[in-house]
GUVOTOR-854808 format. One record per residue (C-alpha): residue number from 1; y, x, z; residue in one letter. Coordinates in steps of 0.001 Angstrom, whole numbers. Layout:
   pos         Y         X         Z   code
   NUM         Y         X         Z      A
...
//
This chain:
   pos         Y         X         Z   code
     1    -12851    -27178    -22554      X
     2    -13540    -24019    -24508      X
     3    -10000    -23133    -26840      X
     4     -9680    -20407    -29038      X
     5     -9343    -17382    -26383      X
     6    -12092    -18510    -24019      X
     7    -14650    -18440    -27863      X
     8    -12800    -14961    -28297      X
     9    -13278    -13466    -24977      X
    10    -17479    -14471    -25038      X
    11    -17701    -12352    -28266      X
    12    -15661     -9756    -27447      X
    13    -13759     -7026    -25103      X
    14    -11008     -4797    -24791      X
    15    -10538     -1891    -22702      X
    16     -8104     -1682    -20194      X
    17     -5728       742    -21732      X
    18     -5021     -1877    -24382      X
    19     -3665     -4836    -21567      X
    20     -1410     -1650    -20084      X
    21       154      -589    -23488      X
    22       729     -4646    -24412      X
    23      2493     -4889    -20892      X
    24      4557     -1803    -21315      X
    25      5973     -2985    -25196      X
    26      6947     -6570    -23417      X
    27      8890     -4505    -20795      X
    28     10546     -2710    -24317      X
    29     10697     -5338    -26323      X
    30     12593     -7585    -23355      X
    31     15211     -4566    -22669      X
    32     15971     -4717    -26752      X
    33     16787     -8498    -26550      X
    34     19010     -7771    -23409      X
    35     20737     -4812    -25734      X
    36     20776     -6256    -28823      X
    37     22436     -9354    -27213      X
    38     24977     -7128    -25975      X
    39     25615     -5732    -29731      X
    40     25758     -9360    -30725      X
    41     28963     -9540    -28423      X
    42     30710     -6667    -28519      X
    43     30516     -6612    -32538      X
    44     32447    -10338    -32263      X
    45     29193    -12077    -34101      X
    46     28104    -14535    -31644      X
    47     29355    -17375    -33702      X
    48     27779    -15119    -36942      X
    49     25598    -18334    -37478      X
    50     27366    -21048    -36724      X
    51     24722    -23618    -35644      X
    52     21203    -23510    -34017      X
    53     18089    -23239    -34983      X
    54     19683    -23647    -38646      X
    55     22143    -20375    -38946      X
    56     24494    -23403    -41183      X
    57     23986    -26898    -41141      X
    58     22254    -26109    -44600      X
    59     20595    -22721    -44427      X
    60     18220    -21047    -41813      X
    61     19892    -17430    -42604      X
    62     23057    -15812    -43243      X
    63     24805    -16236    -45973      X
    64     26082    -13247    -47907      X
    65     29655    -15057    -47603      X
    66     29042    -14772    -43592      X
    67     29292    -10787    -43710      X
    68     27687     -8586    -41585      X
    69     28241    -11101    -38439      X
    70     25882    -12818    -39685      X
    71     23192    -10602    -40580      X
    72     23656     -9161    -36511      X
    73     23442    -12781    -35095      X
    74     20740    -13744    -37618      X
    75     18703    -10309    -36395      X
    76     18603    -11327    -33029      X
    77     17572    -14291    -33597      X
    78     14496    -12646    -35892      X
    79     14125    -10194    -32679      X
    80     12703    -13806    -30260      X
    81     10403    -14310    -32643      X
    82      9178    -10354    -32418      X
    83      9432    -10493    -28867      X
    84      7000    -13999    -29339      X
    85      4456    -11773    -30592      X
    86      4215     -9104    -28101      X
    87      4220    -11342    -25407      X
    88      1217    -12971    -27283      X
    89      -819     -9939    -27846      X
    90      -435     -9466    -23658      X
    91     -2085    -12874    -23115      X
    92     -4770    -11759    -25433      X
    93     -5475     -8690    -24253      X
    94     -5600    -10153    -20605      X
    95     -7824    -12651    -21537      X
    96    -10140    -10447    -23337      X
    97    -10538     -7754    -20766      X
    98    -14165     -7473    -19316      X
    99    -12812     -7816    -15687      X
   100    -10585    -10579    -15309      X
   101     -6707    -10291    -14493      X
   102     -5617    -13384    -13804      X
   103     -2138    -11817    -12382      X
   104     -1469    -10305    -16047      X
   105     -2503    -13380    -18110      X
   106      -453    -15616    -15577      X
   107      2498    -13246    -16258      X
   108      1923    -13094    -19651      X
   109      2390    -17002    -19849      X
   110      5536    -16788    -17891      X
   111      7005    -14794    -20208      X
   112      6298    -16854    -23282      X
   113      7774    -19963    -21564      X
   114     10877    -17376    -20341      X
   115     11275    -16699    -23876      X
   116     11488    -20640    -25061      X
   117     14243    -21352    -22207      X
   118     15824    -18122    -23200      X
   119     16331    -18996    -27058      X
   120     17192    -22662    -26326      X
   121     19930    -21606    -23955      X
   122     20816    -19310    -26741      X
   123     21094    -22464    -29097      X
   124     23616    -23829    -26348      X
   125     25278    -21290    -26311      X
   126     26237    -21662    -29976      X
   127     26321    -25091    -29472      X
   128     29249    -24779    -26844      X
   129     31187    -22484    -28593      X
   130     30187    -18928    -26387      X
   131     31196    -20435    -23127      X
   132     31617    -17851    -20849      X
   133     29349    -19631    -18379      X
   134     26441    -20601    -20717      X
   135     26342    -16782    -22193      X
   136     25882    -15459    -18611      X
   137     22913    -17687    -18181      X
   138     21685    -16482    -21636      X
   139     21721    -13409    -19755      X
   140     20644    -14171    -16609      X
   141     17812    -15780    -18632      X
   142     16617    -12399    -20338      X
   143     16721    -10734    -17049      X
   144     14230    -13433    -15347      X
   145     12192    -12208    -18801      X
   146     12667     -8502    -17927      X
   147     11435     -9253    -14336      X
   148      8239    -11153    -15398      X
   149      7425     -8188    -18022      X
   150      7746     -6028    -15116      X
   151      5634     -7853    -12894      X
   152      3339     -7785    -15575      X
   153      3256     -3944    -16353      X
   154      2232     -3807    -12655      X
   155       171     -5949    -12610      X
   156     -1511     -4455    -15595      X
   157     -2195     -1186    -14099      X
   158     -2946     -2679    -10427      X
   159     -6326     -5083    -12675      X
   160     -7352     -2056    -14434      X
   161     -7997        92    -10985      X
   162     -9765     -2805     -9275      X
   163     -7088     -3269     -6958      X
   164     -7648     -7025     -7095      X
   165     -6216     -7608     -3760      X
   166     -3169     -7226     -5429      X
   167     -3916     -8736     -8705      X
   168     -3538    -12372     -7528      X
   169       139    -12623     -6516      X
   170      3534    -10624     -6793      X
   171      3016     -8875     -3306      X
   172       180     -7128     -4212      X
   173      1178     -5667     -7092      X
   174      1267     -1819     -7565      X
   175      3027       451     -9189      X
   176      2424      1942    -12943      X
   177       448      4405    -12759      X
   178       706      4598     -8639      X
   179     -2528      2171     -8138      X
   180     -4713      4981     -8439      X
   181     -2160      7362     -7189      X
   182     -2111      5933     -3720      X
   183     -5480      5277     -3200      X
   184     -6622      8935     -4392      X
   185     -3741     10492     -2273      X
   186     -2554      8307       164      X
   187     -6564      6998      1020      X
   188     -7721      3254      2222      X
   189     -7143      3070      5430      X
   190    -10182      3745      7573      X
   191    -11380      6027      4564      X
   192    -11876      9855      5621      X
   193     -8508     11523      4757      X
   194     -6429      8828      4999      X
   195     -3103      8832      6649      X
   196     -2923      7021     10003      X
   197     -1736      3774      9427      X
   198      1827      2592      9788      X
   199      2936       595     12905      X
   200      3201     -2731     12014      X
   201      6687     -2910     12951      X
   202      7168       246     10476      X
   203      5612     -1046      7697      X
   204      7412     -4722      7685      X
   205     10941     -2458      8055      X
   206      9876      -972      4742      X
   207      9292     -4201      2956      X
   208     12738     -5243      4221      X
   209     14573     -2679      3191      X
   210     12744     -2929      -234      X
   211     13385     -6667      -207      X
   212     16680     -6374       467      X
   213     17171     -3738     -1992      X
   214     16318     -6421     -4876      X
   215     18409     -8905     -3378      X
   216     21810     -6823     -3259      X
   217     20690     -5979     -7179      X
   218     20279     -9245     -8125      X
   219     23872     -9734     -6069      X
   220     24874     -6930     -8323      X
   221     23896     -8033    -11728      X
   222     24955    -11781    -11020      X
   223     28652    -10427    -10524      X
   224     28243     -8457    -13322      X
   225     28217    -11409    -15600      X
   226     31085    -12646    -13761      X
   227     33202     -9424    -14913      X
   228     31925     -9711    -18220      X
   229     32431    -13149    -18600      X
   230     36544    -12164    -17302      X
   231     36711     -9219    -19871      X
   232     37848     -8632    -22755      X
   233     34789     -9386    -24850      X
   234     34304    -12556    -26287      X
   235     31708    -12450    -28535      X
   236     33962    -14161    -31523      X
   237     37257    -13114    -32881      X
   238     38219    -16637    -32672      X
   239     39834    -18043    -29347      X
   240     36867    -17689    -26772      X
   241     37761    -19085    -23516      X
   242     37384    -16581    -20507      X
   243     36318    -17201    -16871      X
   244     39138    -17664    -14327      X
   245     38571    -15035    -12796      X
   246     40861    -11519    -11539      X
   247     39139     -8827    -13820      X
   248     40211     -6336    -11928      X
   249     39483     -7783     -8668      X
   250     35730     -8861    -10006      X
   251     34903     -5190    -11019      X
   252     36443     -3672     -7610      X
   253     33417     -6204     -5959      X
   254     31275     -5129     -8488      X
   255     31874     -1206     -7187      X
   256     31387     -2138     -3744      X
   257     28415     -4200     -4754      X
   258     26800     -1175     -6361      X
   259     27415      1843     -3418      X
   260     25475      -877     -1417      X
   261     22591      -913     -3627      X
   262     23360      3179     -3433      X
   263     23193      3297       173      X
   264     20210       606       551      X
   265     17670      2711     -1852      X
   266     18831      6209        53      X
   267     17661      4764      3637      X
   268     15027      2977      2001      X
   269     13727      6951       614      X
   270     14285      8200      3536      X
   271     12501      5377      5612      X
   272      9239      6009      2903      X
   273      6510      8216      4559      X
   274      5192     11035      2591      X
   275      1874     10211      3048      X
   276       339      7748      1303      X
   277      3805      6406      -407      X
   278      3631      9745     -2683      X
   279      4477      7133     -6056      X
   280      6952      4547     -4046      X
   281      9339      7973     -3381      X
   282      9071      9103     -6317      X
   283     10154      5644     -7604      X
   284     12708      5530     -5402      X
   285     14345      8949     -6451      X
   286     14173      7761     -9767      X
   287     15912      4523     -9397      X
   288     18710      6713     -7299      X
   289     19235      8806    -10200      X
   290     19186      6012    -12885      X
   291     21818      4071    -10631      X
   292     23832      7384    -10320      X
   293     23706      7054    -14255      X
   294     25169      3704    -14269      X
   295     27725      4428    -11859      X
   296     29039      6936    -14115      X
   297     28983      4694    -17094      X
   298     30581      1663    -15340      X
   299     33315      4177    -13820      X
   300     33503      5202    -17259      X
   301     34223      1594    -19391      X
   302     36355       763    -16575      X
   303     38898      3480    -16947      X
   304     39159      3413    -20866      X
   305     39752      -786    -21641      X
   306     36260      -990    -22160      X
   307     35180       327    -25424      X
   308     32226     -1451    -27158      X
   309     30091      1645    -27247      X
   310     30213      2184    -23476      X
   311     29984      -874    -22782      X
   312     26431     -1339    -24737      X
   313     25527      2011    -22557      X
   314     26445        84    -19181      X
   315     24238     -3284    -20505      X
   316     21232      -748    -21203      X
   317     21849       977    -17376      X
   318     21736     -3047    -16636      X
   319     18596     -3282    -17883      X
   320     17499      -324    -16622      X
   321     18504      -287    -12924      X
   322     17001     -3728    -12734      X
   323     13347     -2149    -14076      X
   324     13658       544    -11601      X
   325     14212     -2055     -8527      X
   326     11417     -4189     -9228      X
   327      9272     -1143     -9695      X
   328     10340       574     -6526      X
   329      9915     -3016     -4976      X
   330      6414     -3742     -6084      X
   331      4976      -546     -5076      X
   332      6523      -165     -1784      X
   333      5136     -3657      -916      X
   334      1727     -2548     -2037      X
   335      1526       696      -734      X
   336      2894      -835      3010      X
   337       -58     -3530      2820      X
   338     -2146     -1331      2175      X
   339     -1629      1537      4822      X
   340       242      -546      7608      X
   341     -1986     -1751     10754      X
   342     -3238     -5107     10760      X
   343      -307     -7662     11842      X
   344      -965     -9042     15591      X
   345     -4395     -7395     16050      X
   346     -6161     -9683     12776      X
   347     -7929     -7468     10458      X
   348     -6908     -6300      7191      X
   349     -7767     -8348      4163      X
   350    -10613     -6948      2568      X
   351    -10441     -6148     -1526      X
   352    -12367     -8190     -3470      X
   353    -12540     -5466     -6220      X
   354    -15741     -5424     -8143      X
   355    -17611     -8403     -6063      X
   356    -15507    -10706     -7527      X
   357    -14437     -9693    -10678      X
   358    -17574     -8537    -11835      X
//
């Protein structure tokens, strides 16, 4: 059945640049609804519209008599809806590309439906009042958006090279702007040039420690919600219940939590060959210094009761650490595939670049 896109994409073609640039602005546009959710909170306007979808039970937007709660609440609200349309012009720039990137247009899709849960867990969490629990799934839920615009940037830049081994699921994809970098620098292996490849016990080391790496973030982030949702801010100036919890005691795991992901991403640079995984350290460093950053911050907030403005620093670091992961992640899993020996004496998988995507 032909729709809309498919009548599009016979007619006409876009170049691959504009598929990378629509991939990077969901990656943006998903670390502004994690930040401006954070405003929302610290400013006290989560209950700035007091219903969902409707801002009243009469009116779809603020009132001037709600105040400047409402005009925050109401403009994150208008920010979905911005964040609908970027994530729309990635599905039709995927599907409109001369070579086809299925990878891209399935992660483009994912997002759009991450965005729908995302604002209707937003709606519940009006609906129940800011519930500490609810508003760290509303959280949890823009971070499973961040991770699917990341996947997608990859992705992005992995389709236009031709890497299409790596176009069809999450392990193959590469990292932005390292597709080309490891196969001009680090070779195919077999190719004249090339590194030797990696032992296979070598190679599946890496991917653990890269694997484990996101899992001990993910640790990390989870049980920052928990200290969030045990702090002092509530989102309302009204009586917001708080999570159970020891806030001190949650934030001292939290630390501990975080010089583990510290420690895990300094073996896993050291464990990176030079060869041939030239973009995965480089990657790597960066994520070191961007957690360094956060450190800092968190160390920071924690030692002066938490002041709004620091805090909305430590929710961008969030954001940020959790972008760096997934991109140190996806391009150390690529670039091991790709240069490790074949696993118990079976060939390598060969690319199916241009023959089938032509």
């Amino acid at each position: 059945m032909r729709t809309p896109l498919s009548w599009l994409a016979g007619r006409y073609s876009l170049g691959a640049r504009s598929v990378r640039l629509a991939a990077l602005g969901s990656v943006v546009a998903s670390i502004a609804i994690i930040v401006t959710g954070g405003i929302v909170r610290v400013t006290g306007s989560g209950l700035g519209c007091t219903d969902w979808p409707m801002c009243t039970g009469e009116t779809l937007a603020p009132t001037a008599e709600m105040g400047v709660h409402g005009a925050i609440e109401f403009g994150n609200r208008l920010l979905t809806g911005a964040l609908c349309a970027v994530v729309g012009w990635v599905i039709i720039t995927a599907r409109l590309q001369e070579r086809p990137m299925p990878a891209v247009l399935r992660g483009g899709w994912a997002q759009f439906w991450i965005v729908v849960l995302n604002a209707v867990v937003g709606g519940v969490t009006v609906w129940m009042r800011l519930s500490p629990y609810i508003v760290a799934a509303h959280f949890l839920a823009a971070t499973l958006l961040l991770t699917a615009a990341v996947y997608t940037w990859h992705a992005a830049y992995v389709g236009a090279d031709g890497a299409a081994d790596g176009a069809g699921d999450v392990g193959g994809v590469g990292g932005v702007g390292g597709g080309s970098d490891e196969n001009s620098k680090g070779g195919e292996v077999g190719r004249p040039g090339a590194p030797s490849p990696l032992a296979p016990r070598s190679a599946a080391r890496i991917r653990s420690l890269s694997a484990s790496l996101v899992a001990v973030t993910a640790v990390l982030v989870v049980v920052g919600t928990l200290a969030t949702g045990s702090g002092p801010h509530a989102g309302d100036s009204s009586d917001v219940p708080r999570m159970p919890f020891n806030w001190t005691a949650v934030t001292v795991v939290h630390g501990v939590l975080a010089v583990a992901v510290l420690v895990l991403a300094g073996v896993l640079l050291s464990a990176l060959p030079r060869d041939g995984f030239g973009a995965a350290r480089r990657k790597a460093a960066a994520f070191l210094a961007v957690l360094l950053g956060q450190g800092v911050v968190g160390l920071v907030q924690s030692l002066t009761a938490l002041p709004s403005l620091v805090v909305m620093l430590h929710l961008l670091g969030s954001a940020l650490v959790w972008t760096g992961v997934l991109q140190v992640h996806f391009t150390v899993k690529r670039a091991s595939f790709g240069h490790s020996g074949p696993p118990d004496g079976a060939p390598l998988p060969r690319a199916r670049g241009a023959a089938t995507h032509a």
